[in-house]
C-alpha positions as CSV (number, residue, x, y, z in Angstrom):
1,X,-6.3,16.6,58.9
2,X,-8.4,15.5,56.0
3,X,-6.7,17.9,53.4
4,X,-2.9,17.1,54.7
5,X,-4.0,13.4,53.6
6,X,-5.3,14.2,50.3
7,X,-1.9,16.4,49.7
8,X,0.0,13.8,50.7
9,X,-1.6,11.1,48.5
10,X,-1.8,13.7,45.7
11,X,2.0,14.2,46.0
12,X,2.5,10.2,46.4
13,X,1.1,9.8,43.2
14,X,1.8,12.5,41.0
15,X,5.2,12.1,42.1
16,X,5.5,8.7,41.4
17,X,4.0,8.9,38.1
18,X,6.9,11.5,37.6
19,X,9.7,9.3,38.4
20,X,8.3,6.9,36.6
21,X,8.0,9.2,33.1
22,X,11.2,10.3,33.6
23,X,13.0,6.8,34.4
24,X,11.0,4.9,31.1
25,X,12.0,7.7,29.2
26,X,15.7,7.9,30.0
27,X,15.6,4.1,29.5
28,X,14.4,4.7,26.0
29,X,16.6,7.6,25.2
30,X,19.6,4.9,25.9
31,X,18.3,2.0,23.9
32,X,20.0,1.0,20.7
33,X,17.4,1.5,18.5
34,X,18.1,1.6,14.8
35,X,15.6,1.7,11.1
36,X,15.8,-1.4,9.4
37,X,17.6,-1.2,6.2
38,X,15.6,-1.9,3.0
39,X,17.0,-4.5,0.3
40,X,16.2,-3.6,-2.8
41,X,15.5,-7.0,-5.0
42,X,18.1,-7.2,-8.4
43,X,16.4,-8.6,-11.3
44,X,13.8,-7.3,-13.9
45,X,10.3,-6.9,-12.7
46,X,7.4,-6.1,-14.5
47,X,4.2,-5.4,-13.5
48,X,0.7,-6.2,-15.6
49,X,-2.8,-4.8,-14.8
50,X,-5.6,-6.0,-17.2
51,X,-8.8,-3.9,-15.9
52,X,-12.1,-5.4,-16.5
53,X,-13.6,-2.3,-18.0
54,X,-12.7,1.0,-20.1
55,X,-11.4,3.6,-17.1
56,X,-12.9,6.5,-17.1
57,X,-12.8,10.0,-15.1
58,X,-14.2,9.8,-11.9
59,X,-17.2,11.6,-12.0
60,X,-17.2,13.1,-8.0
61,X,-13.1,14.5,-8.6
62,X,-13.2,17.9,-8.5
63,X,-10.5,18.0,-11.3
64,X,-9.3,15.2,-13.3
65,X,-6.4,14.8,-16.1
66,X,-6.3,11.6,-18.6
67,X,-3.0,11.3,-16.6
68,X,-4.8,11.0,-13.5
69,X,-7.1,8.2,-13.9
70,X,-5.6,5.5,-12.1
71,X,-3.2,5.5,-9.6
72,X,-1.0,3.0,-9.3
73,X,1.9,2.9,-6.7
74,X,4.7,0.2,-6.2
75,X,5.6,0.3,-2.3
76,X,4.4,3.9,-2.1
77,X,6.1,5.1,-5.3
78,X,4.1,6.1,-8.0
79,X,3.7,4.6,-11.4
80,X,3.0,7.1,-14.7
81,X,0.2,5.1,-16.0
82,X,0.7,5.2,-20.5
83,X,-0.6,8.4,-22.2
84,X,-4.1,6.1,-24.0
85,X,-6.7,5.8,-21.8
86,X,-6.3,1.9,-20.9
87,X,-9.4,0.0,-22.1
88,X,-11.4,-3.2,-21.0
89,X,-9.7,-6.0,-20.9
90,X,-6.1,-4.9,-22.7
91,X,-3.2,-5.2,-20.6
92,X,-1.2,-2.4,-19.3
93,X,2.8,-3.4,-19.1
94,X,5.0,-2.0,-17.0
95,X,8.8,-3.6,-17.5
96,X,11.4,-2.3,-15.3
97,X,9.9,-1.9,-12.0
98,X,12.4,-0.7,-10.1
99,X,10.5,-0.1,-6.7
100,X,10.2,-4.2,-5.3
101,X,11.9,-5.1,-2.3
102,X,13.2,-8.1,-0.4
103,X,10.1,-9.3,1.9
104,X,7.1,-8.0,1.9
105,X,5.8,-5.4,-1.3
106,X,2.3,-4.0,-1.7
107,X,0.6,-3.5,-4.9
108,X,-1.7,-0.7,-4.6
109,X,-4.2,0.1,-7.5
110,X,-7.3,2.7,-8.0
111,X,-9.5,3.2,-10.9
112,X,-13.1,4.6,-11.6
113,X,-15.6,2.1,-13.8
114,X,-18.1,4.1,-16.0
115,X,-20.2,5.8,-14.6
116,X,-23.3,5.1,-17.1
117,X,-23.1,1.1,-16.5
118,X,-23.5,1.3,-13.0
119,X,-24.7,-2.4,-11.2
120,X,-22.1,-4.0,-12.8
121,X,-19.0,-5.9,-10.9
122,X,-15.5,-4.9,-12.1
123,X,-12.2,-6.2,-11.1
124,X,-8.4,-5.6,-12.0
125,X,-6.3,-8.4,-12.3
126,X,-2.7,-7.5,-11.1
127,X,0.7,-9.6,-12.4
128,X,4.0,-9.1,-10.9
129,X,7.1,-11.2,-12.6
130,X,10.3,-11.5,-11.8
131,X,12.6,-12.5,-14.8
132,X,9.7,-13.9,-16.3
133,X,8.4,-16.2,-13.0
134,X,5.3,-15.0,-12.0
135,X,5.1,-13.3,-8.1
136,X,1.7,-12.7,-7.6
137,X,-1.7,-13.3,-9.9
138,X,-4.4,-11.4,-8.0
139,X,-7.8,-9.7,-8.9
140,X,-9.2,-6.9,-7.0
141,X,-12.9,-6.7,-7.3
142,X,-15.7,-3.9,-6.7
143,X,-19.7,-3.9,-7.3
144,X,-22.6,-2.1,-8.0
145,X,-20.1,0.4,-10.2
146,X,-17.7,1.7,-7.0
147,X,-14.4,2.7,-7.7
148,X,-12.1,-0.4,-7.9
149,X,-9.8,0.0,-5.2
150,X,-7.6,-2.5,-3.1
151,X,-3.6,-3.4,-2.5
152,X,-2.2,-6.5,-3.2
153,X,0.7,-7.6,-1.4
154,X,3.2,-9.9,-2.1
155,X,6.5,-12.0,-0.5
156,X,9.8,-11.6,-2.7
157,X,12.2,-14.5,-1.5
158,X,15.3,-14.4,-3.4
159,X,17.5,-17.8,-3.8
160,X,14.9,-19.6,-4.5
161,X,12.4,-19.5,-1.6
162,X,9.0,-19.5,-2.7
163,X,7.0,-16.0,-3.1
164,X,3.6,-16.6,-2.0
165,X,0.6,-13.9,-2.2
166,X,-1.2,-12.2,1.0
């Protein structure tokens, strides 16, 4: 008697777990579900990074290019960083940044300090402008001589609604 009852409850359950797999996902299968569309943002934007320090090779890659020492990415896309190696406290411009978005864009931004002045606090200070206005003005910091790493994110409103940082 015993093992008819645990049958039956097995059956009960598992079956019912079935029917109701099969119903959500039937009822998922028919919804209307579709990717949102990016807007890309019209205008001239150009992007400024001013690093804190000369940027050098980080010292724990196992292989590393003067093409390779910072990597900066718009929304996921790449930048080419210029050919020089960028030094303290001299600007690197990018103009034409084609890569921003209505809403919400991320700034994302890696670079290794020098090794030898280790202890120190280093920072990046990232600029974003659109047709000269200025979108974001943020500074992403690191200590004791860590790789500077960190996104900053940023609201485009066109037709005049106010950007604001994250």
């Amino acid at each position: 008697m015993r093992f008819v009852l645990v049958t039956l409850i097995w059956l009960v359950i598992v079956g019912g777990l079935k029917l109701y797999t099969e119903r959500r996902d039937t009822a998922l299968a028919r919804s209307p579900w579709q990717p949102v569309a990016e807007i890309m943002a019209m205008g001239t934007f150009a992007l400024e990074i001013t690093p804190t320090f000369g940027i050098e090779p980080d010292p724990f890659a196992l292989t590393t290019t003067d093409a390779q020492l910072m990597d900066i990415r718009v929304n996921g896309i790449t930048l080419t960083p210029p050919a020089d190696r960028p030094r303290a406290n001299t600007p690197l411009r990018f103009d034409s940044v084609e890569n921003i978005r209505h809403g919400h864009n991320e700034i994302f931004i890696r670079a290794s300090p020098p090794f030898d002045e280790g202890g120190r606090v280093y920072g990046i200070r990232v600029r974003c402008f659109h047709d000269a206005e200025s979108l974001t003005d943020q500074t992403i910091w690191a200590e004791g001589g860590a790789t500077v790493v960190g996104t900053v994110g940023f609201t485009y409103e066109p037709n005049g609604g106010k950007p604001h940082d994250h």
